[in-house]
C-alpha positions in Angstrom: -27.3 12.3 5.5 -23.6 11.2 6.6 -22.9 8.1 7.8 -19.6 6.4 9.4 -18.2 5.4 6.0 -14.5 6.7 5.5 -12.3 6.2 2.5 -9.2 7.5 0.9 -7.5 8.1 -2.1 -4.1 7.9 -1.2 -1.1 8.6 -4.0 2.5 8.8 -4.1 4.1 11.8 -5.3 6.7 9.8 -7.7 5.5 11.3 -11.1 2.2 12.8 -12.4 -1.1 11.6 -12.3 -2.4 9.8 -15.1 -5.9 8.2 -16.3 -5.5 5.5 -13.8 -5.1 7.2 -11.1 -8.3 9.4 -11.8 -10.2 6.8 -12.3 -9.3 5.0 -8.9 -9.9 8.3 -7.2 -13.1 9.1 -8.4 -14.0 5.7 -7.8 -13.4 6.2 -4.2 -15.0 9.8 -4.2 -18.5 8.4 -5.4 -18.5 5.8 -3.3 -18.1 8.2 0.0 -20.9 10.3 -1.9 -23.0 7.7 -2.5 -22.5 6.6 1.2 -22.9 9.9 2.6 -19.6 9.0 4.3 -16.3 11.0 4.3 -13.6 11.1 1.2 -9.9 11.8 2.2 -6.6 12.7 0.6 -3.6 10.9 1.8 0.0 11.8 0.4 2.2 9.0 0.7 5.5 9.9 0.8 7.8 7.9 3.0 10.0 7.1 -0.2 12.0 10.0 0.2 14.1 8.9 -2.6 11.5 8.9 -5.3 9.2 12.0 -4.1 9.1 15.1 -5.3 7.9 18.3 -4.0 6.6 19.3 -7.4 4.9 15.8 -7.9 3.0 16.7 -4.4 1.8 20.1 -5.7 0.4 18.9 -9.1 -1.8 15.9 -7.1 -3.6 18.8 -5.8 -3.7 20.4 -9.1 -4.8 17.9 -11.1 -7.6 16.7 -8.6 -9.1 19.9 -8.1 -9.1 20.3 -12.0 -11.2 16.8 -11.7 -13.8 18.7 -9.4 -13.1 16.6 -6.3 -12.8 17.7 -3.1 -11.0 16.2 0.5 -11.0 17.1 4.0 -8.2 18.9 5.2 -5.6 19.2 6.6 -4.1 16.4 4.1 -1.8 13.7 5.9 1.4 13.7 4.4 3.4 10.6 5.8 6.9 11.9 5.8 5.2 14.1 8.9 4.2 10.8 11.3 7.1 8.9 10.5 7.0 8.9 14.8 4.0 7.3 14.5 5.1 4.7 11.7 8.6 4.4 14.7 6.1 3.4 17.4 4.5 1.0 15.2 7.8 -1.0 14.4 8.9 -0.7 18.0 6.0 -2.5 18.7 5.8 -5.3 16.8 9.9 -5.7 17.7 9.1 -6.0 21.4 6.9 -8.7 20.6 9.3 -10.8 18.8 7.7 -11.0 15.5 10.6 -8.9 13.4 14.0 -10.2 12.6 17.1 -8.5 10.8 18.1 -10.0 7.5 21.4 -8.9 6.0 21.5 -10.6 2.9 20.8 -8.2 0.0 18.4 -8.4 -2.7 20.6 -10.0 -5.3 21.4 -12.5 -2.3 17.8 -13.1 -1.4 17.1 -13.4 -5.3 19.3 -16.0 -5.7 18.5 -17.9 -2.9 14.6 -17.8 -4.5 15.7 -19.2 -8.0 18.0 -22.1 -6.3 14.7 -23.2 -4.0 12.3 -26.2 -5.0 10.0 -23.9 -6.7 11.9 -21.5 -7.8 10.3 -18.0 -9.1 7.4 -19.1 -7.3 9.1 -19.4 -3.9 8.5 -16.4 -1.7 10.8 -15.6 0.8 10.8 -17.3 4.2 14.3 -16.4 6.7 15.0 -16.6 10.0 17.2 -14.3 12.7 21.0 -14.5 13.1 22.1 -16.1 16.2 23.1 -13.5 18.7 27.0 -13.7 18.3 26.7 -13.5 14.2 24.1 -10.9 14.4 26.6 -8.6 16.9 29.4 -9.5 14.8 27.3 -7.9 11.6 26.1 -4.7 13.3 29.9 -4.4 14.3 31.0 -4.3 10.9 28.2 -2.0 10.3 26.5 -4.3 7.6 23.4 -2.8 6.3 20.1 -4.8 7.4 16.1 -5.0 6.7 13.8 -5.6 9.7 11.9 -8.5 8.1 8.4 -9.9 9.7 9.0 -13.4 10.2 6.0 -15.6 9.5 6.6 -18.5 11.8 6.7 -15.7 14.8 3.2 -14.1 13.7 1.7 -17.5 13.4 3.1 -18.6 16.8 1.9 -15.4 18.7 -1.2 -15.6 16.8 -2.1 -19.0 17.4 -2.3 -19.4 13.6 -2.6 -17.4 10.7 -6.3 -19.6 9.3 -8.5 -17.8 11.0 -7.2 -14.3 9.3 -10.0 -12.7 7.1 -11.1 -10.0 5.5 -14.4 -9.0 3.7 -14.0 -8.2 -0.1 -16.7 -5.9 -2.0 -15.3 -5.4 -5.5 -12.9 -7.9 -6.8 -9.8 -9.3 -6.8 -7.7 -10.2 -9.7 -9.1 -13.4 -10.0 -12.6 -13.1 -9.2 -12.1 -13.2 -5.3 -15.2 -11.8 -3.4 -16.7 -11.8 0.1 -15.4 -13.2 2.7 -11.4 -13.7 2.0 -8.7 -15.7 4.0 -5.9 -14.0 4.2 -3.0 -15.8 3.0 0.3 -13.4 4.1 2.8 -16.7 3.2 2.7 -15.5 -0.5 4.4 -12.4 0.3 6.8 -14.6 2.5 9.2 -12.5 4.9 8.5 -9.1 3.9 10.2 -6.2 5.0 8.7 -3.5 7.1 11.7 -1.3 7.3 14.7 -0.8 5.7 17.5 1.9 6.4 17.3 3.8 3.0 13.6 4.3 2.7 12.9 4.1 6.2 9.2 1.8 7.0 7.7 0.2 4.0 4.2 0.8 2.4 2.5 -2.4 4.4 3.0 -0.9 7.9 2.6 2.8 7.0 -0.5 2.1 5.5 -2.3 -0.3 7.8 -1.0 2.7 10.6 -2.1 5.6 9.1 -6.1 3.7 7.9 -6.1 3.0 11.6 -5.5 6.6 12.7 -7.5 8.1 10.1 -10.4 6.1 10.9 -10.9 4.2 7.6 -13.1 2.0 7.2 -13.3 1.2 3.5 -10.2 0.9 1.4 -11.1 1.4 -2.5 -7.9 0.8 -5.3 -7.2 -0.8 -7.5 -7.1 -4.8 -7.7 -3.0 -4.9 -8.4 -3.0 -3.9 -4.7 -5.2 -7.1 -3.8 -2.2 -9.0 -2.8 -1.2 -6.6 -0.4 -4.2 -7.0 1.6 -2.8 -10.1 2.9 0.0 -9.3 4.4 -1.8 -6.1 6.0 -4.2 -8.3 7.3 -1.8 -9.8 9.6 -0.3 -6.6 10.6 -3.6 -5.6 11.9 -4.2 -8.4 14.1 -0.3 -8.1 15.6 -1.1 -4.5 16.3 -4.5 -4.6 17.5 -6.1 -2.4 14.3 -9.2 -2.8 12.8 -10.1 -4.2 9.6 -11.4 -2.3 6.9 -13.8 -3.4 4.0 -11.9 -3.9 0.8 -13.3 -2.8 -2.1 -10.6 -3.1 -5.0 -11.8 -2.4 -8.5 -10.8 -3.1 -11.9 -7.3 -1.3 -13.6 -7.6 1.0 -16.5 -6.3 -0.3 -19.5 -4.4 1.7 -22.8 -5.1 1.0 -26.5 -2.3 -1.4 -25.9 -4.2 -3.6 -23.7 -1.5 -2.6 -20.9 -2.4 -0.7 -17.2 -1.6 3.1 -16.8 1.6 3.9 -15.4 4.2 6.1 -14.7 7.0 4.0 -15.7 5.6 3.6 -18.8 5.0 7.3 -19.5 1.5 7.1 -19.6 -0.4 10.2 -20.8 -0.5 12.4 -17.8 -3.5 14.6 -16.8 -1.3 18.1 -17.4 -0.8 16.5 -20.8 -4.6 16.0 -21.5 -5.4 19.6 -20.0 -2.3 20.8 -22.5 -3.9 19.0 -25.7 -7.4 21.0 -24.8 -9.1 18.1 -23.0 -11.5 19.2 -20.2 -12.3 17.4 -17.0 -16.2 17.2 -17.8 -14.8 15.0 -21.5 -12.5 12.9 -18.9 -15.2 12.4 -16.3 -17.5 11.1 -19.2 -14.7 9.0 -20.6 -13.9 7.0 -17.4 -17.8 6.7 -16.7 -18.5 9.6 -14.5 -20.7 11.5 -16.1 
């Protein structure tokens, strides 16, 4: 039996693989079993500053040693970043993207010294034409930021934004979801170091692969927001969401990297096999 049901598992290659990240991706796997849908493998690696070549090859080494298996060939990000261009070009031609110059200490500041403080997000607008000139002049380094106030004026609104929520959000959300992008404020969709960000990547590359169910973990529910309104300024469709619960430590704290969590080469060195893992995580 198949069925039209797509997901993907979709990791950076910043570090190794730990608990949490098998967990999220065996998640998604029996979900496209159960479905008789499609599982893929997406490498996300726009971040050429953090990615490593050796982080790549031990994704596919660790998942195989978890018994999964993916379609191939595997898009890898860093090769579409023409696709990621087009994207961007886009959604300048329509007016909703702006350059911002002020840096992230600037931007921080300017957060604490609001109303609400901490718990301000980030609303800007575009230079006027003579100070923006006079900036890329002086070769100043910029963001392209999506404004808010543009979106919501080509969009006749931003309140009639949804999206449909399976699992379960941090805070219990489920079902039908209204997307609220202003709590991301002005994000940025591409910056000159790293190139496009994660929001527009991703929403791109679901669209081209064809997914329709988006399965991680619920510390990415925020972002569906904001991705939300990039798919109605682009024309994309909307997956189902379906995030899940996070994998917790003995210390009560999330896997990951920065934290040195216990990797899944270091459970293969101490003698652990996948079948013990599998079991351990609930897959048995």
């Amino acid at each position: 039996m198949t069925s039209d049901f797509v997901t993907r598992f979709a990791p950076s290659p910043t570090g190794r693989l730990h608990r949490g990240h098998a967990f999220s991706a065996l998640t998604a796997h029996r979900a496209a079993q159960a479905a008789g849908g499609r599982f893929l493998l997406r490498i996300e690696d726009i971040d050429q500053t953090r990615c490593r070549p050796e982080f790549e090859a031990a994704i596919f080494e660790d998942l195989s040693w978890l018994g999964l298996s993916w379609e191939t060939p595997v898009r890898r990000q860093s090769d579409h970043m023409d696709d990621f261009a087009a994207a961007l070009r886009r959604l300048r031609e329509t007016g909703v993207l702006y350059r911002c110059f002020r840096t992230r200490k600037e931007i921080a500041q300017a957060i604490e010294s609001a109303p609400h403080g901490a718990l301000e997000a980030w609303r800007g607008a575009p230079l006027s034409a003579e100070a923006e000139a006079a900036r890329l002049a002086a070769g100043d380094a910029y963001a392209w930021r999506l404004s808010l106030s543009a979106a919501a004026e080509m969009l006749g609104g931003l309140d009639h934004l949804t999206f449909i929520e399976e699992g379960e959000g941090p805070g219990g959300e489920h079902g039908v979801i209204r997307a609220r992008p202003e709590i991301g404020g002005d994000v940025v969709l591409a910056r000159k170091d790293v190139g496009v960000a994660y929001h527009l990547a991703v929403v791109v590359d679901d669209a081209l692969q064809s997914v329709t169910h988006v399965i991680r973990g619920c510390d990415l529910f925020e972002a569906a927001h904001v991705q939300r309104l990039l798919q109605a300024l682009l024309g994309l469709p909307t997956p189902v969401y379906r995030h899940h619960g996070l994998l917790l430590g003995p210390d009560g704290k999330r896997f990951a990297k920065r934290d040195r969590a216990e990797t899944l080469a270091d459970l293969r060195a101490r003698g652990v096999t996948a079948q013990a893992l599998r079991k351990e995580l609930g897959f048995d």
